[in-house]
C-alpha positions as CSV (number, residue, x, y, z in Angstrom):
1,X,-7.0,7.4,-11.6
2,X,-8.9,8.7,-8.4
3,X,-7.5,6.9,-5.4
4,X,-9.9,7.5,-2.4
5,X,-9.9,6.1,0.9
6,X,-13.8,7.3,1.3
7,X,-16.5,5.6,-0.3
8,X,-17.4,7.7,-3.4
9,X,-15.6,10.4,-5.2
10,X,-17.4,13.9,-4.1
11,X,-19.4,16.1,-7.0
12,X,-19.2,12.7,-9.1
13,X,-21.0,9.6,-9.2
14,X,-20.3,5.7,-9.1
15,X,-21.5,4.3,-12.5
16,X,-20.1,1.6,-12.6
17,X,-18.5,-1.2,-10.0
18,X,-15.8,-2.9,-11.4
19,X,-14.9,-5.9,-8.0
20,X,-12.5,-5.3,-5.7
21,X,-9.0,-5.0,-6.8
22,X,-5.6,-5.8,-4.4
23,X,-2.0,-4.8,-4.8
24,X,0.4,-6.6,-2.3
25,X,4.0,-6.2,-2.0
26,X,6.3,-8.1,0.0
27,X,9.5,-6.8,0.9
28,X,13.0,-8.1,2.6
29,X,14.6,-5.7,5.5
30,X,18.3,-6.3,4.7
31,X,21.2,-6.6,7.4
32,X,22.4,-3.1,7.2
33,X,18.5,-2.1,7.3
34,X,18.5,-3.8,10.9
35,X,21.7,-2.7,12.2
36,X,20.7,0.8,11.7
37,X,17.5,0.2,13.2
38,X,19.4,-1.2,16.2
39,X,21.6,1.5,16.7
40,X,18.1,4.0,16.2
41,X,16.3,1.6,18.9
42,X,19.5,1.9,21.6
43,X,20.1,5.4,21.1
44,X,15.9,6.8,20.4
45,X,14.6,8.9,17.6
46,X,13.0,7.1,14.5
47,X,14.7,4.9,12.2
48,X,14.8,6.4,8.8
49,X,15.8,3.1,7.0
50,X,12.7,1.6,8.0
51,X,10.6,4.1,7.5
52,X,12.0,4.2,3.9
53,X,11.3,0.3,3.2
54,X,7.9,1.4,4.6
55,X,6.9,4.1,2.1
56,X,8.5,2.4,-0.9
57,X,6.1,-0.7,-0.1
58,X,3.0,1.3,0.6
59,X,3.8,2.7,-3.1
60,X,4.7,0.1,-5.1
61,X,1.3,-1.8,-3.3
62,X,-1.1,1.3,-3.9
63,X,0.9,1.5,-7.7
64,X,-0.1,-2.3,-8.4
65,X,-3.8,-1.8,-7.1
66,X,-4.5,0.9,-9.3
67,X,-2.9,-1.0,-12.2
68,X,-4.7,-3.8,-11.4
69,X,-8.1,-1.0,-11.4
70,X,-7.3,0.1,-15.0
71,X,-6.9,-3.4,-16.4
72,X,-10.7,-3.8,-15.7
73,X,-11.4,-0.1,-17.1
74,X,-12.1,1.8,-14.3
75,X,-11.0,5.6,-13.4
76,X,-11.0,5.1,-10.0
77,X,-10.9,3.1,-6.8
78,X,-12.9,4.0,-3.7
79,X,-12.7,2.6,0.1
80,X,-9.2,2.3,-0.2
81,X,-7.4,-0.1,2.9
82,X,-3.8,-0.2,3.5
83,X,-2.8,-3.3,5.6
84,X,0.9,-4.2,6.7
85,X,2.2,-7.6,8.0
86,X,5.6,-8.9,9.6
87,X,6.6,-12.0,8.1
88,X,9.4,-14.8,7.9
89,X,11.5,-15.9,10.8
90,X,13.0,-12.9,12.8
91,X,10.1,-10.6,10.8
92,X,12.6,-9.8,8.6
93,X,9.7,-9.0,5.9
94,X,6.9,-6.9,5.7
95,X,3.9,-7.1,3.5
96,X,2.0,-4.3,2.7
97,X,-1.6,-4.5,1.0
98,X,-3.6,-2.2,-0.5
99,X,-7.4,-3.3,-1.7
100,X,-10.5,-1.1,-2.6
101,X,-13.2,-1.2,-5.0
102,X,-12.2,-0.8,-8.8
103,X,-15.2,1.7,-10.1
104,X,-16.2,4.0,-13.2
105,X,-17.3,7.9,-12.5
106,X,-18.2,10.5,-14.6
């Protein structure tokens, strides 16, 4: 599966436009998660455990989307959009969404 944030697949073309397909994740920042990102926040630099939460949600959401891509029979998914959310009280969760358009190239 081609996963492009552009809107066509270069040296191939679009034959066919499957609809636009999402893959959303939602995800809980734990205590430890915060301590250490409190400790990171007092004494500077970048919080690893964060950043860790971060790229496992940006995964698992691009993972469902192109799952989600193949169900309808497409080979790839062009104009790709990652957004990310805080939610719950405190923003102790984060959402991460990915959507694009589910095509067939050849």
């Amino acid at each position: 599966m081609i996963i492009t944030t552009t809107p066509g697949v270069e040296g191939k073309t679009i034959r066919e436009y499957k609809g636009i397909v999402f893959g959303e994740v939602i995800s809980g920042v734990n205590f430890l998660k915060d301590f250490a990102a409190g400790l990171t926040n007092f004494f500077g630099g970048r919080s690893g455990s964060y950043e860790g939460e971060l790229i496992q949600a940006r995964e698992a959401a691009l993972a469902e989307m192109e799952k989600r891509a193949a169900a309808l029979g497409a080979n790839a998914v062009v104009g790709v959009d990652i957004d990310y959310e805080v939610l719950g009280q405190g923003g102790n969760m984060l959402m991460v969404t990915a959507s694009g358009t589910a095509v067939v190239v050849g």
